[in-house]
C-alpha positions in Angstrom: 20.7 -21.2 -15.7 17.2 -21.1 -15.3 14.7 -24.0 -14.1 11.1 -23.7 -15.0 8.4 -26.6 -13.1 4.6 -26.9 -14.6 2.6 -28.8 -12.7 0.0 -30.5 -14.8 -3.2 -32.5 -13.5 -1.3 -36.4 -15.0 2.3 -35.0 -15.0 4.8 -32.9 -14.0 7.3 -31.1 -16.3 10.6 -29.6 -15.4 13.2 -28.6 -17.5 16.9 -26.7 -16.9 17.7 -24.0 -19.5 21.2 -22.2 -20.3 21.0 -19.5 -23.3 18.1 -20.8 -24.8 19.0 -24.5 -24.3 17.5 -27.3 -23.0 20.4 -28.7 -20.6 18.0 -31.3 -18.6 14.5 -32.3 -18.8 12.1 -34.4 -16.5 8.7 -35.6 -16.2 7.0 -37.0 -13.4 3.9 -38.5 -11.8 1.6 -35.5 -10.2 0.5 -36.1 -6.8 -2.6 -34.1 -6.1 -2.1 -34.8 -2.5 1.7 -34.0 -2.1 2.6 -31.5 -4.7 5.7 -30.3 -2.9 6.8 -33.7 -3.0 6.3 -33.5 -6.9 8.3 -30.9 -6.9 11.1 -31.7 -5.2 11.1 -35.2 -7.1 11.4 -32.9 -10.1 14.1 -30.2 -8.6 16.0 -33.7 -7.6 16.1 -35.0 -10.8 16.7 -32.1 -12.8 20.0 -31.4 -10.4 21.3 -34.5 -11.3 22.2 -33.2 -14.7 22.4 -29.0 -13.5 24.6 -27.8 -11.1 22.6 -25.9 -8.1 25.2 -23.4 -7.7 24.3 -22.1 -11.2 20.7 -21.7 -11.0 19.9 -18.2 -10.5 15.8 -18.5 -11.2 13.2 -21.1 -10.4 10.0 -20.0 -12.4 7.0 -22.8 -11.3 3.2 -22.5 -13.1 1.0 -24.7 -10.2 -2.5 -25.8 -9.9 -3.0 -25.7 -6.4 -5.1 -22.3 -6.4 -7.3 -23.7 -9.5 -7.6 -27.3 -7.8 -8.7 -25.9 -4.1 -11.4 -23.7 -5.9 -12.5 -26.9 -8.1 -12.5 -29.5 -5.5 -13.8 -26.9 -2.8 -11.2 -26.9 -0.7 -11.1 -23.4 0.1 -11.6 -21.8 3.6 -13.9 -19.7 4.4 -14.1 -16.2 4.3 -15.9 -13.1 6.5 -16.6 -10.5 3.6 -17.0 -6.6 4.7 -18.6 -4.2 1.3 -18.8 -0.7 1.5 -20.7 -0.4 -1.7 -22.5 3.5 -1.2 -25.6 4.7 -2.4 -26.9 3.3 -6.0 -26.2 -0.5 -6.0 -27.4 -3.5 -4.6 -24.4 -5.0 -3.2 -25.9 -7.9 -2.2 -26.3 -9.3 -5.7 -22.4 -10.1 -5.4 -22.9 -12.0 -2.3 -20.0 -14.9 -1.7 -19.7 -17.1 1.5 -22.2 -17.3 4.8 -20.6 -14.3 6.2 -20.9 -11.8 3.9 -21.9 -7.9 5.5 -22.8 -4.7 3.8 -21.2 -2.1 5.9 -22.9 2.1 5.4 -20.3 4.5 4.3 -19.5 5.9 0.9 -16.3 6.9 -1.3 -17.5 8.8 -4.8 -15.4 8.5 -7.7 -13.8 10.9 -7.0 -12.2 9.4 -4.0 -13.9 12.2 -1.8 -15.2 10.5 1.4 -18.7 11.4 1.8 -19.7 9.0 4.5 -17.4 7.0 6.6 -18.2 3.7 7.2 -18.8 2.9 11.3 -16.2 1.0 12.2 -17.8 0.3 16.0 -20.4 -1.4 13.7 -18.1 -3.8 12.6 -17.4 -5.3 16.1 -21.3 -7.2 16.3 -20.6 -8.9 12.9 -16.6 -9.9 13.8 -17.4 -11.6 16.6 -19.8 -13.6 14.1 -17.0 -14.8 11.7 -14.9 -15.8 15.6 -17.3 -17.9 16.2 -17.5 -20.0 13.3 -13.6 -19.3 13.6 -13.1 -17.3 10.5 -9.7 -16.7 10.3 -9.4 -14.6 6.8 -11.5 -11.5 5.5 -12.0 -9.3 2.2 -12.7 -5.8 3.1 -13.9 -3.8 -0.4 -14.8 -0.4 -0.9 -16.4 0.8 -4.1 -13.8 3.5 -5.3 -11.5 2.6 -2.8 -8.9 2.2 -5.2 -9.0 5.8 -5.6 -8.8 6.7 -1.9 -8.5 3.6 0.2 -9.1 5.1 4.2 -12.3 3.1 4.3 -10.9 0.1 3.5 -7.9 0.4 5.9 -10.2 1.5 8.6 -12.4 -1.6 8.5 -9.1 -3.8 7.7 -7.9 -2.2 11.1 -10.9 -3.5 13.5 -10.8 -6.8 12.0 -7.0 -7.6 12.4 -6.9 -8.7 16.0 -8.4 -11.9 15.1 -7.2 -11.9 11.2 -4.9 -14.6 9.8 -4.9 -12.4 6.8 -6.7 -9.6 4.8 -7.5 -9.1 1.1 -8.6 -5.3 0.4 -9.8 -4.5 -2.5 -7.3 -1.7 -3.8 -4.6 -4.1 -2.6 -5.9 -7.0 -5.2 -6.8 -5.0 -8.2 -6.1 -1.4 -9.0 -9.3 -1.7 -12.0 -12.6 -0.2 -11.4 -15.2 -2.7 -11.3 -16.9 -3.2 -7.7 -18.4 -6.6 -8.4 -15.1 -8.3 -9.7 -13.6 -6.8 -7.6 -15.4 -8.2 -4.5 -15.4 -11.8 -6.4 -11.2 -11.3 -6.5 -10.8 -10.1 -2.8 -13.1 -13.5 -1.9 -11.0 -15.8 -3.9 -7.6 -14.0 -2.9 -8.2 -15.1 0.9 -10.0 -18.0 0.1 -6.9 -19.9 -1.4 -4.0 -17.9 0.9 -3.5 -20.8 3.6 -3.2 -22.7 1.4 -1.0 -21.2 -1.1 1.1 -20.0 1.6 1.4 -23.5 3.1 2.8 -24.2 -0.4 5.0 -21.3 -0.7 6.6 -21.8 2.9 7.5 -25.5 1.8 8.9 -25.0 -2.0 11.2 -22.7 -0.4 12.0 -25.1 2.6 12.6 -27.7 0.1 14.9 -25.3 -2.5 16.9 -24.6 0.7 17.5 -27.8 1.1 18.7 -28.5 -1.9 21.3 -25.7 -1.2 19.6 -23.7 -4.2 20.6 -19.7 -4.2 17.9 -19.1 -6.5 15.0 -16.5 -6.8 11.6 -18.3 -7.0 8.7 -16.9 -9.3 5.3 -18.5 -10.0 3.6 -18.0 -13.3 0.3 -15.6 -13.6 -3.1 -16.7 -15.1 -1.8 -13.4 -17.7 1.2 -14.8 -19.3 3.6 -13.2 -17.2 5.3 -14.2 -13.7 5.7 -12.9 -10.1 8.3 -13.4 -7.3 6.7 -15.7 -4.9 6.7 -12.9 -2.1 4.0 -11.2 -4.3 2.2 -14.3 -4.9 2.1 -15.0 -1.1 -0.2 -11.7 -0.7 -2.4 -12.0 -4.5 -2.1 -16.1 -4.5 -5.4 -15.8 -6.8 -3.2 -14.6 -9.2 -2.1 -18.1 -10.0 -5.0 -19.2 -11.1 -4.7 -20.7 -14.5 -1.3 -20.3 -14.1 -1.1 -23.9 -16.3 -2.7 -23.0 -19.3 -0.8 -19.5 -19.6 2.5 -21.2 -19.2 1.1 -23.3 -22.1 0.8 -20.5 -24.6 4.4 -19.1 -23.0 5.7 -22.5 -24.3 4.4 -22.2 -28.0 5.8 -18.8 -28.1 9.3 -19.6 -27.0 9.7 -23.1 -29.0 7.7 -22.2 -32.6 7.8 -19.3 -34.6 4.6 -18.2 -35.7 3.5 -14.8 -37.3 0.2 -16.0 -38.5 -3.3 -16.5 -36.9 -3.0 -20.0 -35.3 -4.9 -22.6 -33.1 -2.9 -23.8 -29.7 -3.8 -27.3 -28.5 -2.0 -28.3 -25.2 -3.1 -31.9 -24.4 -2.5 -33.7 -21.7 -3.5 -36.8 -19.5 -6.8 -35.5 -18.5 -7.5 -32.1 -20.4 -6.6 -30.4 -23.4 -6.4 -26.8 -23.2 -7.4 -25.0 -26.4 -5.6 -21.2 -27.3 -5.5 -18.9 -29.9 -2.3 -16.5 -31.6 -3.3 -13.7 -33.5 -1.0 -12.9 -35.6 1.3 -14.9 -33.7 0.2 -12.6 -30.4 -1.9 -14.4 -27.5 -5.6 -13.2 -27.1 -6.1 -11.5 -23.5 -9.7 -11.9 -21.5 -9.6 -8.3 -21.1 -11.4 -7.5 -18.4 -10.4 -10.7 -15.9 -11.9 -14.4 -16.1 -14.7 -15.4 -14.2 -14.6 -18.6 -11.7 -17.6 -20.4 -11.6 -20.6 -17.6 -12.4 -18.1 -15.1 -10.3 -16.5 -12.4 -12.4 -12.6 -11.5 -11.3 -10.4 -8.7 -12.2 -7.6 -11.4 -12.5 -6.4 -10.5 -16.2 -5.9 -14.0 -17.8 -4.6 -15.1 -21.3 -7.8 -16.2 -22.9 -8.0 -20.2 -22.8 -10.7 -23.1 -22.5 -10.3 -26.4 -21.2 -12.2 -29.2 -22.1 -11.8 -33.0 -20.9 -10.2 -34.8 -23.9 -6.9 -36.1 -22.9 -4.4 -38.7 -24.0 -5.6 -40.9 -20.6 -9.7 -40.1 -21.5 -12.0 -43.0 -20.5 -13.3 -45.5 -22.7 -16.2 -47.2 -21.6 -19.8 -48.5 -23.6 -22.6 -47.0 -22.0 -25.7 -47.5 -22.7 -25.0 -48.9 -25.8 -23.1 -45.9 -27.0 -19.1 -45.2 -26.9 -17.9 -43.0 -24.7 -14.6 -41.3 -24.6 -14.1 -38.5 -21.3 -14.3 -36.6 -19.8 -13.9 -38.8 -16.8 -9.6 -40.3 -16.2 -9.4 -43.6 -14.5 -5.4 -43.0 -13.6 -3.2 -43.8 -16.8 -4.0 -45.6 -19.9 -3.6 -49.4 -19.7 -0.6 -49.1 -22.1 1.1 -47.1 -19.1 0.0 -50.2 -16.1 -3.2 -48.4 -15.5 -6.5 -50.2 -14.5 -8.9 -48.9 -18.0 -8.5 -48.3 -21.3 -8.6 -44.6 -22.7 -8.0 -43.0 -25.8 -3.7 -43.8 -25.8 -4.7 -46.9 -26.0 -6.6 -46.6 -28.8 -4.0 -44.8 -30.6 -1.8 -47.8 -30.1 -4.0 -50.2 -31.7 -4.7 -48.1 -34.8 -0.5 -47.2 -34.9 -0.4 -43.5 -34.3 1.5 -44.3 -31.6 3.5 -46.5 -29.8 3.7 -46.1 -25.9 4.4 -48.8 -23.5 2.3 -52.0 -23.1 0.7 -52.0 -26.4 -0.7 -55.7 -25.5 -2.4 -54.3 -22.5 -3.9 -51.3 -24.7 -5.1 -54.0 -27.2 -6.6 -56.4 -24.1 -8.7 -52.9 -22.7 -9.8 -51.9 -25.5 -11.1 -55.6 -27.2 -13.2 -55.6 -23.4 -15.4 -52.6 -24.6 -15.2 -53.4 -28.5 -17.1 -56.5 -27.1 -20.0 -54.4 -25.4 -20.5 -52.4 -28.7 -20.4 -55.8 -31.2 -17.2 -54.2 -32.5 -13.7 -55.6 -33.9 -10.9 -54.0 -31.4 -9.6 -52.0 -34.2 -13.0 -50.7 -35.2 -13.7 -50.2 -31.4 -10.5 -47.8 -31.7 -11.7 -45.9 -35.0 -14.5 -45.1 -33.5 -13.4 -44.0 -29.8 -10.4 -42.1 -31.9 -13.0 -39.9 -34.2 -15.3 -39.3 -31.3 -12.5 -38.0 -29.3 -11.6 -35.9 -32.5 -15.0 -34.7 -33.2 -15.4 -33.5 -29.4 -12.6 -31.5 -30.2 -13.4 -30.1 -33.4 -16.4 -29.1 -31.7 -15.2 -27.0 -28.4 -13.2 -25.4 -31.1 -15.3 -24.1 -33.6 -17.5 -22.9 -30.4 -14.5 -21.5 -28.8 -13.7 -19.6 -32.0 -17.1 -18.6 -32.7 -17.3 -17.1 -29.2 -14.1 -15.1 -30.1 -15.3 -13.7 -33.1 -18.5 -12.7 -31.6 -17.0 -9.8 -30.1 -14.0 -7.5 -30.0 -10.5 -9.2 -30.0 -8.5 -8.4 -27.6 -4.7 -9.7 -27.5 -2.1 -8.5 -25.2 -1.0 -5.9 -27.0 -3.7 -4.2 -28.4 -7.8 -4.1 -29.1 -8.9 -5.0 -32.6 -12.0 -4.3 -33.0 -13.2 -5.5 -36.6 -10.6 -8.7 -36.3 -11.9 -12.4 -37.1 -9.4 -15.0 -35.9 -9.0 -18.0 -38.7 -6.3 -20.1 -37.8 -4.0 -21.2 -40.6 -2.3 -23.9 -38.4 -2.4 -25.9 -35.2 0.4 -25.6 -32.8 0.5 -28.9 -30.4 2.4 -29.4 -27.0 1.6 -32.3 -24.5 2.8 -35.9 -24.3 0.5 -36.9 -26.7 0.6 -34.0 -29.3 3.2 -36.0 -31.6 1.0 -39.2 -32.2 -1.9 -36.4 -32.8 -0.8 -34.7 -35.4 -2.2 -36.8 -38.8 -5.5 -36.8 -36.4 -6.0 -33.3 -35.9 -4.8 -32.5 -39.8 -7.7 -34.5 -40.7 -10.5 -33.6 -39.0 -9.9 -29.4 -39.2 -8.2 -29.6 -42.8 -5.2 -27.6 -41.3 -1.3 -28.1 -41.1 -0.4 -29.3 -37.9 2.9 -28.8 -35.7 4.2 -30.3 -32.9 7.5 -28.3 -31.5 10.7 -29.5 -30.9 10.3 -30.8 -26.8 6.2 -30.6 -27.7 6.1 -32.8 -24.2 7.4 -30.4 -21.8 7.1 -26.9 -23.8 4.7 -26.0 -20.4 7.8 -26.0 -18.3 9.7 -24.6 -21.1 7.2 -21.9 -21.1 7.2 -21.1 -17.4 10.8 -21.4 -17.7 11.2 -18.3 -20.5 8.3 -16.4 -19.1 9.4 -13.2 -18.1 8.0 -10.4 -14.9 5.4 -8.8 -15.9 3.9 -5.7 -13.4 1.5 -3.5 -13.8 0.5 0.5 -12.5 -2.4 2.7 -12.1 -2.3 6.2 -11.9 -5.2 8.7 -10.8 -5.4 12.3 -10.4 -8.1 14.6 -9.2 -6.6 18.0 -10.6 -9.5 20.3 -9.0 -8.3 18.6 -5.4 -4.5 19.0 -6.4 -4.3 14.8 -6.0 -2.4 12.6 -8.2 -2.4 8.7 -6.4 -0.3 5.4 -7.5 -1.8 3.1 -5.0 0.4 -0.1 -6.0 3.4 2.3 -5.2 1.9 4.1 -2.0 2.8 7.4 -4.0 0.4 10.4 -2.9 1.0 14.0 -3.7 -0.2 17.0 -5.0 -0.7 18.0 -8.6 -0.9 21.4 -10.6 -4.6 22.2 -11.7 -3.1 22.2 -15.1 -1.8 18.5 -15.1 -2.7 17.0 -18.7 -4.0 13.4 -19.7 -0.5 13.5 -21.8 1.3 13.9 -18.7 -0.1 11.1 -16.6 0.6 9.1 -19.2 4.3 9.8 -19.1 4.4 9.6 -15.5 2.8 6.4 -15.3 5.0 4.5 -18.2 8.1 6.5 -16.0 7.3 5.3 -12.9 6.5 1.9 -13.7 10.1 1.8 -15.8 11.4 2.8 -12.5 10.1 0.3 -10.6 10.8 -2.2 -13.3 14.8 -1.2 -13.1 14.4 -1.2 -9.0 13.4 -5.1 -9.3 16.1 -6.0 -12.2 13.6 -6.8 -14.9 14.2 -5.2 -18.6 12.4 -3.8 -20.6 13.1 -2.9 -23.8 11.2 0.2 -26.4 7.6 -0.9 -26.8 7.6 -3.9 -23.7 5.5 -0.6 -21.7 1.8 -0.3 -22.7 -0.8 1.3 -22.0 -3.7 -0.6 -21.0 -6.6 2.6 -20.3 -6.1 6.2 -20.3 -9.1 8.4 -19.8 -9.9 12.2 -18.7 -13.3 13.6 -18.2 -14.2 17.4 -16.8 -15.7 17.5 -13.3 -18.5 20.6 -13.5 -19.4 22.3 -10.1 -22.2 24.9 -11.2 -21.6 25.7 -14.6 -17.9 25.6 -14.7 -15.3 23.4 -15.3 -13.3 23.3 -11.7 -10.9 20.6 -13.4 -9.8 17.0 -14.4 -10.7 13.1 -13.1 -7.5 11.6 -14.9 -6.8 7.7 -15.0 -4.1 6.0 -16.6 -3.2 2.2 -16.4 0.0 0.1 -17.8 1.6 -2.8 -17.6 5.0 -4.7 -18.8 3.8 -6.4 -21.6 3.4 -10.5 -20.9 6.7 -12.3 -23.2 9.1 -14.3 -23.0 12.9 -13.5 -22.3 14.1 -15.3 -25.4 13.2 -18.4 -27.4 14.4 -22.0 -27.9 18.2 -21.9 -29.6 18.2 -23.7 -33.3 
């Protein structure tokens, strides 16, 4: 039996699964300020109907990494670049302690210059005194050869909590993101790890035997021991489990438009072809690009418990959420509410939806219902629109899904797929305004957590070789050795889709004919004088992101 746990920003889902079966399903209140108490209100009440004994996976999407970076709850972090000769590395400055170290790695992974490491000691005792307690060290190239990285990583650890280096976080070439990702990796570790060491306090207690994995902003999940050390991994870890869901509970084949809507947000997707659409390269987090490889989503603030108000004399509906709709006890009316008055749904109170929203018809010189019409097609419209932007940004540029690059592709949805407590009620709402069929899934309200359930392991390898230096390097492995001076683009290839099928059997995932892809593969001569003294080889792949099976008929 498998559990899989989504928390969401209004709820969260649970749900207990046996072949492809939902055996027990929950949905709670999220508390922003205790989500382990969530959690194990959600465990609790999913064990009522499960027996523990039988779980043998706990798969959990969470927004704490996403809500520390939002609200600015992250701790601070003491940044050491090694960038080299030929960039400004200060134009990827993050935090007040932030130092460009000399020393220089080529791309090659050659050492040319090592970085002082007695010049580190001056700026350390800096980040002690405004007691700095986690660091990024990044290297460029270091993900080719990573002694630079290690070296400064080894002065700083006398007084380090933790350390993200940069060939550690990412194995892609890209020296910005890649600073950007080591920031954010430390940034949210306390607390992630805080997290971590009580969700498996709390399974213990509840005598659970059970492996625990959290869901990746990609599609795909992680044992939490992973997620401990890349915690900015997580990020967006919602959303993705929101495309998982669609793929394990509808069918689809065609080009089609996902809608997850929730209390506060509604998170908007894409299938191509029935496949997800990948950010390629890794999202970015504020105006700070990341190598964290992310299924490609928007969220906008629409949701089923969106603020109503008159202001100014004009309607307003979000993004702001005043706690629940009035329907549901809470204190103002939102866009449920609405959609009580004009029937499209019919969720708690529907007195108190109709007393909230007569108080704002009343500021705009309206009749209730016609208060309603109106807060109901702005709420539509606002949708319509982040959607025909969000597509048009898509189509403005290659396509990338998560199995391949399609390069002359347009996206034009032939259907709308909805999950989210509200997604039923919106159904007739959404087929009028975009003039497409729309679908909400069997368990539409908790396909998130039947997503994170499904959601299989995903992992990923780089390999390098430098065949003029006899080197052939898979960091993520710790694998170092010496290659022939005739080693072939053709071969790396098959070594890195064999060693990463390896390493897939060592962990117990499966992966079936095809699940293997590769992501980059690229060779170019190195010239010293006029001839060719050999090959710069690099080859990345990855488990494809998927689900283990779907929902049983």
């Amino acid at each position: 039996m498998l559990i899989g746990i989504d928390v969401g920003g209004t709820h969260t889902d649970g749900v207990c699964m046996r072949d492809g079966r939902v055996e027990a399903m929950v949905k709670v209140p999220t508390d922003h300020d205790n989500l382990l108490a969530t959690i194990s209100e959600a465990l609790h009440s999913i064990l009522k109907d499960c027996t523990g004994a039988q779980i043998r996976t706990i798969n959990l999407s969470t927004t704490l990494s996403t809500n520390a970076i939002v609200t600015g709850r992250t701790e601070k972090v003491g940044m050491f670049v090694i960038p080299g000769p030929g960039i400004d590395a200060r134009s990827y400055a993050l935090g007040d302690q932030y130092h460009i170290l000399s020393g220089c790695t080529d791309h090659r992974g050659a050492v040319s210059a090592k970085a002082r490491v007695e010049f580190v000691k001056p700026l350390a005792a800096k980040c002690r005194e405004e007691d700095i307690r986690v660091y990024g060290v990044v290297g460029k190239f270091c993900t080719r050869n990573p002694e630079q990285e290690l070296a400064i990583s080894g002065a700083l650890a006398p007084q380090a909590d933790f350390i993200s280096q940069g060939h550690r976080v990412s194995e892609a070439l890209n020296f910005g993101r890649r600073i950007s990702t080591a920031y954010y990796n430390s940034a949210v570790w306390r607390t992630f790890n805080n997290f971590a060491n009580a969700l498996e306090q709390s399974v213990r207690n509840l005598n659970l035997q059970s492996d625990i994995n959290i869901v990746k902003a990609d599609g795909g999940t992680m044992p939490i021991r992973l997620a401990r050390e890349i915690p900015v991994q997580s990020i967006f870890s919602g959303p993705a489990a929101s495309v998982m869901g669609i793929l394990s509970t509808v069918p689809v084949s065609e080009d089609a438009l996902i809608l997850d809507i929730g209390g506060t947000t509604t998170d908007i997707a894409v299938l191509l072809n029935g496949i997800p659409l990948l950010e390629r390269d890794g999202i970015s987090i504020g105006e700070h690009q990341t190598l964290v490889r992310a299924l490609k989503v928007e969220s906008i603030g629409i949701g089923g418990d969106s603020f109503i108000c008159s202001r100014g004399g004009h309607l307003q509906v979000g993004p702001d959420r005043h706690g629940p709709c009035m329907a549901a006890g809470g204190p103002s009316p939102a866009l449920m509410d609405a959609m009580n008055i004009l029937g499209y749904a019919s969720f708690g109170d529907r007195e108190r939806s109709a007393r909230g929203i007569k108080e704002v018809a009343m500021a705009q010189g309206l009749s209730a219902r016609e208060c309603a019409e109106q807060a109901v097609d702005l709420a539509m419209t606002l949708l319509k629109k982040k959607v025909d932007a969000f597509l048009a940004a898509i189509n403005a540029r290659p396509v990338y899904t998560i199995q391949e690059i399609l390069e002359d592709r347009m996206v034009k949805p032939k259907s709308i797929l909805l999950i989210g407590g509200p997604a039923e009620a919106m159904v007739p709402l959404l087929e009028q305004k975009f003039s497409l069929p729309a679908i909400a899934p069997q368990f539409s309200q908790v396909a998130n957590a039947i997503g994170a359930c499904l959601t299989r392991p995903t992992q990923s390898l780089v390999l390098t070789a430098d065949t003029s230096r006899g080197r052939f390097t898979v960091p993520g492995l710790g694998i170092h050795k010496t290659v022939k001076r005739t080693y072939t683009l053709e071969e790396a290839v098959h070594d890195a889709t064999t060693l990463l099928r390896s390493e897939l059997d060592r962990q117990g995932i499966p992966a079936e004919d095809g699940d293997i892809q590769v992501i980059e593969a690229d060779a170019f001569n190195m010239v010293e004088g006029h001839y060719t003294i050999g090959r710069n080889i690099r080859v990345r792949c990855q488990m494809r992101p998927g689900v283990i099976t779907t929902l049983a008929s």
